[in-house]
N, C-alpha and C positions, 0 to 999 in steps of 0.2 A: 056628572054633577059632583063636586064637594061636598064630601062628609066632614062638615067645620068642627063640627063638637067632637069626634074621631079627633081629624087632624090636631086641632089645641091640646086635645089630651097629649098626642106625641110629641109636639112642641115644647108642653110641660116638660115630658120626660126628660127631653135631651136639654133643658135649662140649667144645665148645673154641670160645673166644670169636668169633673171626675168620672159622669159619663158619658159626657164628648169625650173625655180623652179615652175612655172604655170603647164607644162605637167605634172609633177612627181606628183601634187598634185590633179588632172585630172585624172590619171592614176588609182587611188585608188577609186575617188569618183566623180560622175557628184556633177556639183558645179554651183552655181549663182555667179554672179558676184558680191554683196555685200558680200559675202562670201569672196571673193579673193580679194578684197578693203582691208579689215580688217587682213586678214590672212598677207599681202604683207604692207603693212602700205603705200599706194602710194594711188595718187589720180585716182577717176574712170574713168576719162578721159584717163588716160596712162593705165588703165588695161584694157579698153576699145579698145585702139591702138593695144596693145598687140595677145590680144584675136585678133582682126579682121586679124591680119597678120599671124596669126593661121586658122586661120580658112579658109582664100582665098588661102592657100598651100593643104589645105585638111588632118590637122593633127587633127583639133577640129570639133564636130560637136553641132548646137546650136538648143534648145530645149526651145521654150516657155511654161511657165508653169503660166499662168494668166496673172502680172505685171512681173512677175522674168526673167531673161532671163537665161538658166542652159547650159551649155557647157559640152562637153564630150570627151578622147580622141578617134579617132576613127581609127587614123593610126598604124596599130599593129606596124610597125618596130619603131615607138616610143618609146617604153618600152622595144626593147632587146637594144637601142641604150641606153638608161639610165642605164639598166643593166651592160653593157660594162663600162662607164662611170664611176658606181657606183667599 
């Protein structure tokens, strides 16, 4: 059975351009956040935002790696929903 009220939250998430472009790039490669500063040319503080509203839906998941902090996607219907898209 569909969890609708789950799902539209996720939906929500990925409604905004900058983190579809975030997943899609996620999708391919766990990634630090300086990584996606630079890749997205936006300040770390919004990639920052970003990333966390990702992450409290349960589409990213975050991976300390010394100072870095690496993110990954972890929601599979992520990627057939980009596929679709694409």
């Amino acid at each position: 059975m569909i969890d609708y009220e789950k799902q539209s939250e996720v939906l929500k998430a990925l409604a905004h351009p900058v983190r579809l472009r975030m997943v899609e790039g996620l999708l391919a490669n766990e990634c630090h956040v300086d990584k996606m500063v630079q890749s997205l040319g936006l300040p770390q503080s919004t990639v920052s935002q970003h990333l966390s509203i990702l992450k409290n839906k349960g589409i990213v998941r975050v991976r300390k790696e010394g100072v870095r902090t690496c993110y990954k996607v972890v929601n599979p219907m992520v990627g057939e929903l980009l596929a679709v898209l694409k």
